[in-house]
N, CA, C and O atoms as a CHARMM CRD file, in Angstrom:
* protein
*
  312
    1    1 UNK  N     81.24600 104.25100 103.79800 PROA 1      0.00000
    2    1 UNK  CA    82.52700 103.58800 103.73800 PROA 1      0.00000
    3    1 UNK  C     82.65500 102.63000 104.90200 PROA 1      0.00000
    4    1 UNK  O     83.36600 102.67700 105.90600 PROA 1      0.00000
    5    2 UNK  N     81.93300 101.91500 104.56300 PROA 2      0.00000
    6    2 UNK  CA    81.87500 100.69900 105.72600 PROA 2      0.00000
    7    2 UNK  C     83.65900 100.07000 106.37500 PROA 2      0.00000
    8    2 UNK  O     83.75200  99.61900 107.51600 PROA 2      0.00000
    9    3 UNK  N     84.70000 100.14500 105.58400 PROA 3      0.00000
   10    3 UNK  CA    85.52000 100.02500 106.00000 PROA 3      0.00000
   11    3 UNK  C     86.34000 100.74300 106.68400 PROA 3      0.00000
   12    3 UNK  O     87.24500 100.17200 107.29400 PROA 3      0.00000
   13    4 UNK  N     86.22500 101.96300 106.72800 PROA 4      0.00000
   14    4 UNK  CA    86.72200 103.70800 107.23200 PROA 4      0.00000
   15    4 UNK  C     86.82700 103.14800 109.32800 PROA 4      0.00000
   16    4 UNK  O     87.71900 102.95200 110.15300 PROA 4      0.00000
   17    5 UNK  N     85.18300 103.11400 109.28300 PROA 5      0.00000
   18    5 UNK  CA    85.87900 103.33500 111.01400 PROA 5      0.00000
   19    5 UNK  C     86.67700 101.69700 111.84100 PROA 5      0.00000
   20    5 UNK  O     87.10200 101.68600 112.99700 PROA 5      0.00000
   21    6 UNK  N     86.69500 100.76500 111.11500 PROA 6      0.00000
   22    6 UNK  CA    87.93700  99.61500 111.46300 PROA 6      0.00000
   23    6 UNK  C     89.02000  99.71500 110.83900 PROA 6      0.00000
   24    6 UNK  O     89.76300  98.73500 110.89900 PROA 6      0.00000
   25    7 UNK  N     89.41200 100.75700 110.14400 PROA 7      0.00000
   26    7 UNK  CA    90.62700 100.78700 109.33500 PROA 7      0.00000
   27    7 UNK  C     92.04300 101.38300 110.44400 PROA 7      0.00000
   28    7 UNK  O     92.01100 102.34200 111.21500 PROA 7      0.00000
   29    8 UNK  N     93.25200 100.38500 110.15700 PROA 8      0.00000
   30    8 UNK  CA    94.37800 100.90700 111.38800 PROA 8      0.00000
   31    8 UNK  C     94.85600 102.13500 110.55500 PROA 8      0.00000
   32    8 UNK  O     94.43100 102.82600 109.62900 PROA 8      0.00000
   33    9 UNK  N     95.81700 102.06700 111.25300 PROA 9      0.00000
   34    9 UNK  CA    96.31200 103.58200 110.49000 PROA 9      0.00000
   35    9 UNK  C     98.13900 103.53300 110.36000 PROA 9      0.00000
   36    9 UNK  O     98.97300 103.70300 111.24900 PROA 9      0.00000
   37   10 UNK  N     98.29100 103.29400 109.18800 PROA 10     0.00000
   38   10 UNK  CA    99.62900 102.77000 108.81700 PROA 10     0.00000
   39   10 UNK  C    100.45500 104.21400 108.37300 PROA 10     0.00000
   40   10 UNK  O    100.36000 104.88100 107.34200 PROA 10     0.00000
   41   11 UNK  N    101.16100 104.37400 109.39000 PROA 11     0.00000
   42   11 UNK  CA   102.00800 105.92500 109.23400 PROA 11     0.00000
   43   11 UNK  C    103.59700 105.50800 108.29100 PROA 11     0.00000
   44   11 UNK  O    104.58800 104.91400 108.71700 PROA 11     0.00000
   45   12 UNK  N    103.36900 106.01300 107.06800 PROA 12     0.00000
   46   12 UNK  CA   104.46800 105.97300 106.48700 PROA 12     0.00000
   47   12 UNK  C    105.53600 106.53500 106.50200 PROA 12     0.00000
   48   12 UNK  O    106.55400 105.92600 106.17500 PROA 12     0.00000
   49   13 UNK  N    105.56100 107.70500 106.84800 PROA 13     0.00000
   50   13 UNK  CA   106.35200 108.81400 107.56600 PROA 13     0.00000
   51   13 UNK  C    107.18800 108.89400 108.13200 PROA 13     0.00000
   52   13 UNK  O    108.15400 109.65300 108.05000 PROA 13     0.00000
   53   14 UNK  N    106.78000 107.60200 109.23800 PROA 14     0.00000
   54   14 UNK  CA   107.62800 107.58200 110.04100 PROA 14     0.00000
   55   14 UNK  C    108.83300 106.45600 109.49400 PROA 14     0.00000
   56   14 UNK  O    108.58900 106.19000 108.31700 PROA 14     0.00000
   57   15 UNK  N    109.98000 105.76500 109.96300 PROA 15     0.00000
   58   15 UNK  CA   110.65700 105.26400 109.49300 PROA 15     0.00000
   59   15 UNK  C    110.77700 103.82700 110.44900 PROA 15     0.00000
   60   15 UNK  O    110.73700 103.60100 111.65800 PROA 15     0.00000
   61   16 UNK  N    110.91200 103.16600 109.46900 PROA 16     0.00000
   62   16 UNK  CA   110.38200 101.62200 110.22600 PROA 16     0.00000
   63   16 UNK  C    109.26800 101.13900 110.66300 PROA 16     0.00000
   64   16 UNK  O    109.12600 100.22400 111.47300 PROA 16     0.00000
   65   17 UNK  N    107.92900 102.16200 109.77400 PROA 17     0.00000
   66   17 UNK  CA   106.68700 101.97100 110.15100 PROA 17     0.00000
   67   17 UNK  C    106.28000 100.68500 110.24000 PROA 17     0.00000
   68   17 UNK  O    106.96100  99.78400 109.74800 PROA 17     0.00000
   69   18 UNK  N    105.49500 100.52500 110.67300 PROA 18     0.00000
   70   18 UNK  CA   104.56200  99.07700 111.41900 PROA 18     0.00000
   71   18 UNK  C    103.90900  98.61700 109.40300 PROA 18     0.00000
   72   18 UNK  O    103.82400  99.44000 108.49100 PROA 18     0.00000
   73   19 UNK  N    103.74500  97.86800 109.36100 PROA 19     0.00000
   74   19 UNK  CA   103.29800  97.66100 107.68000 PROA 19     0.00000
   75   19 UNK  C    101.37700  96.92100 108.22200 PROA 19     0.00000
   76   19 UNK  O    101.30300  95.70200 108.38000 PROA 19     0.00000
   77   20 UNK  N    100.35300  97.59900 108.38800 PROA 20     0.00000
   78   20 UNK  CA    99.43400  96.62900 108.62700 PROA 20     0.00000
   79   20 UNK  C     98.27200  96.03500 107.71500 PROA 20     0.00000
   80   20 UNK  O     98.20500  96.51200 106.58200 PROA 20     0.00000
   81   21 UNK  N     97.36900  95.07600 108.05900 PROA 21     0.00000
   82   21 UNK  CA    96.67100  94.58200 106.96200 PROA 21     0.00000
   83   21 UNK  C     95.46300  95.28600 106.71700 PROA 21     0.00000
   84   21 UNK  O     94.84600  96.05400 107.45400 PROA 21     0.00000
   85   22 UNK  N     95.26200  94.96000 105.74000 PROA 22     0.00000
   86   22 UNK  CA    93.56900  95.69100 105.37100 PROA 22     0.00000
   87   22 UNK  C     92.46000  95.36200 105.77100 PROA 22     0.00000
   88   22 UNK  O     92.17200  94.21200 106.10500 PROA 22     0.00000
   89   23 UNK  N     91.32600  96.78900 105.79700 PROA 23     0.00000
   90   23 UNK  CA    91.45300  97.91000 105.18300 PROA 23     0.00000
   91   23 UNK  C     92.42600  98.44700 106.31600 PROA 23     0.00000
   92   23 UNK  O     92.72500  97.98000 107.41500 PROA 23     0.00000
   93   24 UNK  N     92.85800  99.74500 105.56100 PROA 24     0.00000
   94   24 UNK  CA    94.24900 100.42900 106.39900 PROA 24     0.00000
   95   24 UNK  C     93.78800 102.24100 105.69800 PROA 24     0.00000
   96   24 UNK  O     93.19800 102.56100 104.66500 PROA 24     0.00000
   97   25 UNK  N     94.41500 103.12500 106.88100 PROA 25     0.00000
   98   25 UNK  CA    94.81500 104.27300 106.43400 PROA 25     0.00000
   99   25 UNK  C     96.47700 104.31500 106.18400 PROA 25     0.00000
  100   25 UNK  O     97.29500 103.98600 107.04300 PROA 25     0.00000
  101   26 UNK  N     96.78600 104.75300 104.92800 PROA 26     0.00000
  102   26 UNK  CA    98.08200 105.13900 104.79000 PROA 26     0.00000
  103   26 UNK  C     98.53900 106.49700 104.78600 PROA 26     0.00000
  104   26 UNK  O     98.54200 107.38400 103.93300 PROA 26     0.00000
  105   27 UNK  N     98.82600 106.43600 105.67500 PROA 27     0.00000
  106   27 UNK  CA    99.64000 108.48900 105.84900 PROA 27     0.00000
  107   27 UNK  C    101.02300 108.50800 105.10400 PROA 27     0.00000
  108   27 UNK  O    101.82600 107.60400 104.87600 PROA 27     0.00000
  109   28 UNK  N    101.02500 109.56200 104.86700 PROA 28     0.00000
  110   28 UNK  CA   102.71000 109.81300 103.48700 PROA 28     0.00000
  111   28 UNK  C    102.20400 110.74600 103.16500 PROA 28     0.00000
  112   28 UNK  O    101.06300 111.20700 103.15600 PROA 28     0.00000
  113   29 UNK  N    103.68900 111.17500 102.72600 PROA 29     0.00000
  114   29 UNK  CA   104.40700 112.61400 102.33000 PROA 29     0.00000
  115   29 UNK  C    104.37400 112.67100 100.76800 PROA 29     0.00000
  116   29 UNK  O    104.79700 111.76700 100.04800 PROA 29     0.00000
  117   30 UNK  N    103.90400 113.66800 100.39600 PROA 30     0.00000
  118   30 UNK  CA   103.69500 113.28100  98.93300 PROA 30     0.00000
  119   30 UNK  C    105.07900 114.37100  98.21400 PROA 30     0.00000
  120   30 UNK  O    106.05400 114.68900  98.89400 PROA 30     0.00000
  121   31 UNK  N    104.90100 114.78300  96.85200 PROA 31     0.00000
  122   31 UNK  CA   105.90800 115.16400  96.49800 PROA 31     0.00000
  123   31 UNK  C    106.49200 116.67200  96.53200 PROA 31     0.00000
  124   31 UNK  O    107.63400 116.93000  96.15300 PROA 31     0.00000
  125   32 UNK  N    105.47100 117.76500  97.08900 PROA 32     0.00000
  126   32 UNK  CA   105.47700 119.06500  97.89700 PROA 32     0.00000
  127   32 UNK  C    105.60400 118.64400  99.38200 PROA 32     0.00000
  128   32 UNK  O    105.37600 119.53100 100.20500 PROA 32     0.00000
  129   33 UNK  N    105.91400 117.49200  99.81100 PROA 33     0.00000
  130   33 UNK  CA   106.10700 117.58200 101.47800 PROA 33     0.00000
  131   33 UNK  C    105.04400 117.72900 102.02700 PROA 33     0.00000
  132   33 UNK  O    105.28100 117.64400 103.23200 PROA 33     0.00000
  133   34 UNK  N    103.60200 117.96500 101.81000 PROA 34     0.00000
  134   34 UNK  CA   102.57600 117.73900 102.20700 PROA 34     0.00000
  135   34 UNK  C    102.17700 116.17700 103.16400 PROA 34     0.00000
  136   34 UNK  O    102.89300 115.18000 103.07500 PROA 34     0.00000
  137   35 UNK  N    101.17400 116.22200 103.86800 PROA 35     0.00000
  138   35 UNK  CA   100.97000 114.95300 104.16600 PROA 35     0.00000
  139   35 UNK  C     99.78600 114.74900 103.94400 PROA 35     0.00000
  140   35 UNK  O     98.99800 115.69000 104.03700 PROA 35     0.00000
  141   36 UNK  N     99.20300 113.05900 103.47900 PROA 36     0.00000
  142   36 UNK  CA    98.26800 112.66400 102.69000 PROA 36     0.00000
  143   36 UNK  C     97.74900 111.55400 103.16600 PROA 36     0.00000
  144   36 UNK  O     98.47000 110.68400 103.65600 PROA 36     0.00000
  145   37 UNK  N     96.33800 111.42700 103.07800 PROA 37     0.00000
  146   37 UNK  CA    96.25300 109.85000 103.39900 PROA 37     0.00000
  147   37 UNK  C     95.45600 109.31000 102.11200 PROA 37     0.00000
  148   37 UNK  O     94.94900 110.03400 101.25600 PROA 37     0.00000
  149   38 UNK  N     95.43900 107.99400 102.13100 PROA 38     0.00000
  150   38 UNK  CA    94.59900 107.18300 101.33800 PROA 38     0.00000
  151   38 UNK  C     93.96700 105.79400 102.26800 PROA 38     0.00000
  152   38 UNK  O     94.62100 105.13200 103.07300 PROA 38     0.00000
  153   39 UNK  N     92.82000 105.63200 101.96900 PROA 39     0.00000
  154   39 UNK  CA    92.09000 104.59600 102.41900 PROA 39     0.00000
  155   39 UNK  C     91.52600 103.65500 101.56400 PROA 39     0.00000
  156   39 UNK  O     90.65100 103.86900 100.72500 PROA 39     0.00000
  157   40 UNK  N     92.46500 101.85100 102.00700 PROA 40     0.00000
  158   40 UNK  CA    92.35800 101.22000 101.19500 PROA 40     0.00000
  159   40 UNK  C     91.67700 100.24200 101.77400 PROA 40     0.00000
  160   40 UNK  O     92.06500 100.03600 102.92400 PROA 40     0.00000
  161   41 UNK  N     90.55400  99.35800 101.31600 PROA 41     0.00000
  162   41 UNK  CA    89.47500  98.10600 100.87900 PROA 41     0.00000
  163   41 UNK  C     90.44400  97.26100 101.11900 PROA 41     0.00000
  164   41 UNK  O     91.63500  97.15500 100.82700 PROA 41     0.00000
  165   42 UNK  N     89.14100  96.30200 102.11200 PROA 42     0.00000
  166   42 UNK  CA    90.03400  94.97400 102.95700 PROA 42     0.00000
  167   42 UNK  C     91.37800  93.90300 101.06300 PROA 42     0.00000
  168   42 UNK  O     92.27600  93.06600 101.15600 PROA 42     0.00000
  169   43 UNK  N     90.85000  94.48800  99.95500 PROA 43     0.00000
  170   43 UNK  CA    90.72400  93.70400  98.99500 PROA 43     0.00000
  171   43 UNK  C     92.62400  94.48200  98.03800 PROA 43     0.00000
  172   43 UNK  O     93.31200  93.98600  97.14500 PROA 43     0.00000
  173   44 UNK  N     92.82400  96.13500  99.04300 PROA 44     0.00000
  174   44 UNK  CA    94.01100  96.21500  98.71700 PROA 44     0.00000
  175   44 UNK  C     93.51200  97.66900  97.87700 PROA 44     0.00000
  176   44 UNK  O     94.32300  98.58400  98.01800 PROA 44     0.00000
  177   45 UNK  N     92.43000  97.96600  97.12200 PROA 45     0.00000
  178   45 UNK  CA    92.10200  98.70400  95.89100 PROA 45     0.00000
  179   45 UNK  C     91.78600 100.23400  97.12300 PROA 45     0.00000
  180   45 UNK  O     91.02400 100.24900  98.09000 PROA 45     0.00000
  181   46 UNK  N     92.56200 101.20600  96.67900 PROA 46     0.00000
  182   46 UNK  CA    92.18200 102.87100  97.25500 PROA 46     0.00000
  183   46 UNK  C     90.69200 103.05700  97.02000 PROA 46     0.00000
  184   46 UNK  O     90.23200 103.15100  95.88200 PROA 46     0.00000
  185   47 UNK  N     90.12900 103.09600  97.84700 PROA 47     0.00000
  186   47 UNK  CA    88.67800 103.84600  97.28800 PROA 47     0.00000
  187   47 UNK  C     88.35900 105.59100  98.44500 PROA 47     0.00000
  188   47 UNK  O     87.25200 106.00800  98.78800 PROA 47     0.00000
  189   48 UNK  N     89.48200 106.11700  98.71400 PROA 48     0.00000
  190   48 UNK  CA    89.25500 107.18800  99.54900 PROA 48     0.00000
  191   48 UNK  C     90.85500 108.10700  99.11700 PROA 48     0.00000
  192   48 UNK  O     91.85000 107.41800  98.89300 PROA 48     0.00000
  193   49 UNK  N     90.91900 109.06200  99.06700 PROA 49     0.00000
  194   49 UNK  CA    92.31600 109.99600  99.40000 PROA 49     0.00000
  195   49 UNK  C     91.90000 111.24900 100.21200 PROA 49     0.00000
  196   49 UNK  O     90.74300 111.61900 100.41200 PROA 49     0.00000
  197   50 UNK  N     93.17000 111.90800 100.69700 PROA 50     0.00000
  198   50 UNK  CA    92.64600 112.92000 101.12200 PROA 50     0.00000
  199   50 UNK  C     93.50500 114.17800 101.00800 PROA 50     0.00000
  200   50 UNK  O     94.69200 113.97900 100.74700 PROA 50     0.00000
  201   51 UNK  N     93.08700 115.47900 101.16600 PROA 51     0.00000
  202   51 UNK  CA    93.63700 116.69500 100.12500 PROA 51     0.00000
  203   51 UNK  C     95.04900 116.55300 100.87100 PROA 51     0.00000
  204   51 UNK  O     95.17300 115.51400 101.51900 PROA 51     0.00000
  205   52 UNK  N     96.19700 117.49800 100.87600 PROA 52     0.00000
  206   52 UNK  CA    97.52600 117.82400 101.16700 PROA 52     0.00000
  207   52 UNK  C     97.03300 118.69500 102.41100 PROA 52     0.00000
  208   52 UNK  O     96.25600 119.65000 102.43600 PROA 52     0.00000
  209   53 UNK  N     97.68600 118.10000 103.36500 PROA 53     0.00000
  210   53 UNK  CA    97.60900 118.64800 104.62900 PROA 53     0.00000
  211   53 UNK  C     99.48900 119.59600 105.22500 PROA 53     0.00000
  212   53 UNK  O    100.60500 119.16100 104.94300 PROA 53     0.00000
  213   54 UNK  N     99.29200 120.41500 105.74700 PROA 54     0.00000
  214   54 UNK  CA   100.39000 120.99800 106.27300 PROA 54     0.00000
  215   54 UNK  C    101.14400 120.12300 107.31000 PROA 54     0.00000
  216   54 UNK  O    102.32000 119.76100 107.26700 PROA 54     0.00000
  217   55 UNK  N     99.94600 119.79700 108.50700 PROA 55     0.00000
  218   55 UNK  CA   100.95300 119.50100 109.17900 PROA 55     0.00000
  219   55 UNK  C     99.96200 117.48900 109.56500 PROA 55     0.00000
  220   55 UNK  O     98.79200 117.13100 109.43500 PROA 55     0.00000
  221   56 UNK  N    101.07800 116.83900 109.97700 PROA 56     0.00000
  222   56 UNK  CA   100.37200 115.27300 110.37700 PROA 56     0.00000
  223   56 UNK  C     99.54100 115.44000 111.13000 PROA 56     0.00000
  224   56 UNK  O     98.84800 114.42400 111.16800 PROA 56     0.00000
  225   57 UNK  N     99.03900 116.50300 112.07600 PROA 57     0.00000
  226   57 UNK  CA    98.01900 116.35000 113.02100 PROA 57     0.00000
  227   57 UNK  C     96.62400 116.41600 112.24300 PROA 57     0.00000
  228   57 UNK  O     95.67700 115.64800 112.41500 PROA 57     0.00000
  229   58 UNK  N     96.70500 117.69900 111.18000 PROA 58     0.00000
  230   58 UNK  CA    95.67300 117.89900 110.35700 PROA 58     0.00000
  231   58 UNK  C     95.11800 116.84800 109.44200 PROA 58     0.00000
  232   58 UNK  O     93.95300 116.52200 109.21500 PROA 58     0.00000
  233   59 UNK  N     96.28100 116.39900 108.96900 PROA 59     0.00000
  234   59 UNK  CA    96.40400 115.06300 108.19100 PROA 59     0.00000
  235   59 UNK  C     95.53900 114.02100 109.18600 PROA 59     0.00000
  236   59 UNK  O     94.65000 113.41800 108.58500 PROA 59     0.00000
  237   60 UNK  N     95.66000 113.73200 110.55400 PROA 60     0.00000
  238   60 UNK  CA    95.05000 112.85200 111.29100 PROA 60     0.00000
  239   60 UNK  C     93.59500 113.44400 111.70600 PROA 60     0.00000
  240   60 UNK  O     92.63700 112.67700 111.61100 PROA 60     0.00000
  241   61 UNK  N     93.41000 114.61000 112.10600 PROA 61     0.00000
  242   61 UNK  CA    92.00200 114.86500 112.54300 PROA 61     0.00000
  243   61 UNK  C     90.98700 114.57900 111.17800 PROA 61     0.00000
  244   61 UNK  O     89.79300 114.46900 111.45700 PROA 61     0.00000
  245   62 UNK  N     91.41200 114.43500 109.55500 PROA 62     0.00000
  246   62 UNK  CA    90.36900 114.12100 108.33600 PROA 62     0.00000
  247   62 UNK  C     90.41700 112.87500 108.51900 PROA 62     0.00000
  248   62 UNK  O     89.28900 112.50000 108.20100 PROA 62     0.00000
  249   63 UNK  N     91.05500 111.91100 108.85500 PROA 63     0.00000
  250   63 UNK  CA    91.16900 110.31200 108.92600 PROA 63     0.00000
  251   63 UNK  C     89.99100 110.28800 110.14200 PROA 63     0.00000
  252   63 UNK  O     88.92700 109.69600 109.96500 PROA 63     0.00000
  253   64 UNK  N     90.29800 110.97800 111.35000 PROA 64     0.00000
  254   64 UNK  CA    89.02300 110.83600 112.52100 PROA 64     0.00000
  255   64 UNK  C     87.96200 111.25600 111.73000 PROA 64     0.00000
  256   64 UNK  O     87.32700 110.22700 111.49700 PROA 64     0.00000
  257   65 UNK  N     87.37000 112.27200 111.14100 PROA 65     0.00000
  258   65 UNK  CA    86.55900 112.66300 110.88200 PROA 65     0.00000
  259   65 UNK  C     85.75200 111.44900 109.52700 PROA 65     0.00000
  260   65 UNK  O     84.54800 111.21400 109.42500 PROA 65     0.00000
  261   66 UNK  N     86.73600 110.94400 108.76200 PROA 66     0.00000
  262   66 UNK  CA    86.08000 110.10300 108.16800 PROA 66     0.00000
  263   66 UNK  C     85.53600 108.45700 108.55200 PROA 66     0.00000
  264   66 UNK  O     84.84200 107.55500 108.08200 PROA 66     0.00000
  265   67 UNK  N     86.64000 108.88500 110.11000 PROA 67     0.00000
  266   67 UNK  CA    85.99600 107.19100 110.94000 PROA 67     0.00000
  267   67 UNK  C     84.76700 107.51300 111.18600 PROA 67     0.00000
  268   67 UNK  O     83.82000 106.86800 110.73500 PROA 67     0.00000
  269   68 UNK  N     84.60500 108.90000 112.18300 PROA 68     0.00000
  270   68 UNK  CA    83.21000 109.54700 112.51200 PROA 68     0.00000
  271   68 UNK  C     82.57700 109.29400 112.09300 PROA 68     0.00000
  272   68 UNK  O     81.79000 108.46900 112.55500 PROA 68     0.00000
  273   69 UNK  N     82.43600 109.92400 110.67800 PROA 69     0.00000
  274   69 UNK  CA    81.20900 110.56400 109.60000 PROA 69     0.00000
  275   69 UNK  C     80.78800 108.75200 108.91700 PROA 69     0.00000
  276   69 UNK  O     79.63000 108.38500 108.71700 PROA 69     0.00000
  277   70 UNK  N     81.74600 108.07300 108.72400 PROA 70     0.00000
  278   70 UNK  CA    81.48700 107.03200 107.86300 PROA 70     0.00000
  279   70 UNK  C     80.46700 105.91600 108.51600 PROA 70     0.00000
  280   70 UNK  O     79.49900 105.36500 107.99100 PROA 70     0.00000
  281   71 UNK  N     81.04500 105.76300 109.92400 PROA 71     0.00000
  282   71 UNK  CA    80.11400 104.91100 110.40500 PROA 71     0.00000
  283   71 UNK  C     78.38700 105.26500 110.41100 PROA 71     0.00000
  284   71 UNK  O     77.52300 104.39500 110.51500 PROA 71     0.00000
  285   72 UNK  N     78.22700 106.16300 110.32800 PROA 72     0.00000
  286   72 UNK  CA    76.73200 107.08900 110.51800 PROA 72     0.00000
  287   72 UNK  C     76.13100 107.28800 108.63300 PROA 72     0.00000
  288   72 UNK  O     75.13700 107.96100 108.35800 PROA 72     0.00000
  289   73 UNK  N     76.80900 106.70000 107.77300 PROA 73     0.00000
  290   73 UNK  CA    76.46100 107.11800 106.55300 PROA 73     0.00000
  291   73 UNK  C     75.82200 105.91900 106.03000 PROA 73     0.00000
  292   73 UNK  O     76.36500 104.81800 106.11700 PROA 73     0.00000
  293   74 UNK  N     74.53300 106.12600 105.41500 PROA 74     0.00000
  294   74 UNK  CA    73.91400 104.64500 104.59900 PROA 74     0.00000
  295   74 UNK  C     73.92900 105.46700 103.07100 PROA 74     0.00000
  296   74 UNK  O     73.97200 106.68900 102.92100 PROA 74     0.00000
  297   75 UNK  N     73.89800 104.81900 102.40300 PROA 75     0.00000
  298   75 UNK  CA    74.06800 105.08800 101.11700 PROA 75     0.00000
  299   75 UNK  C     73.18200 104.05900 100.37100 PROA 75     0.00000
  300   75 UNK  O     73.10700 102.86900 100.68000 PROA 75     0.00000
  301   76 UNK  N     72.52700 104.64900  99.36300 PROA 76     0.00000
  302   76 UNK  CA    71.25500 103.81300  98.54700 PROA 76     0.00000
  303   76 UNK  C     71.32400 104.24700  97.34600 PROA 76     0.00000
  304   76 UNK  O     72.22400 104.98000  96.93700 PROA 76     0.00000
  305   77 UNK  N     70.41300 103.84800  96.70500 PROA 77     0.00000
  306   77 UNK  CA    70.60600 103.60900  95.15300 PROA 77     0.00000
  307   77 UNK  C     69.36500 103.85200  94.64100 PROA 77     0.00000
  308   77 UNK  O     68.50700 103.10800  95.11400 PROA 77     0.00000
  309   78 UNK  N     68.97900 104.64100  93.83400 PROA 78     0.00000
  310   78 UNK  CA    67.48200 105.17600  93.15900 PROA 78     0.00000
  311   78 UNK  C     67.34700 104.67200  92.61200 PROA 78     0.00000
  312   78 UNK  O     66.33400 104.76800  91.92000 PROA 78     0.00000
């Protein structure tokens, strides 16, 4: 996910959030009150989500972990 570790991180949550451009992480509350992210392509299109988290911190350490993990990943084609 070549776009994962330059992606800002657009907290919806909060109120009067910052709105930023792509690619972006979007954090939000989904419809159990959970918190969620999705990671969207400089182009606008989701190509990432992530499960229902309890609390926003948890919600933020899978967003680190996919900046982490992503930059270190090559991906090929058989």
């Amino acid at each position: 996910m070549i776009n994962a570790p330059l992606a800002a991180v657009e907290d919806q949550t909060l109120e009067g959030y910052e709105v930023c451009k792509h690619p972006k992480f979007e954090v939000y509350l989904d419809k159990a009150g959970e918190f969620r992210f999705r990671l969207k392509a400089r182009n606008g299109q989701i190509i990432a989500t992530g499960e229902g988290y309890k609390s926003k911190k948890s919600c933020m350490n899978g967003i680190e972990s996919i900046r982490k993990n992503a930059a270190s990943e090559i991906v090929t084609e058989d």
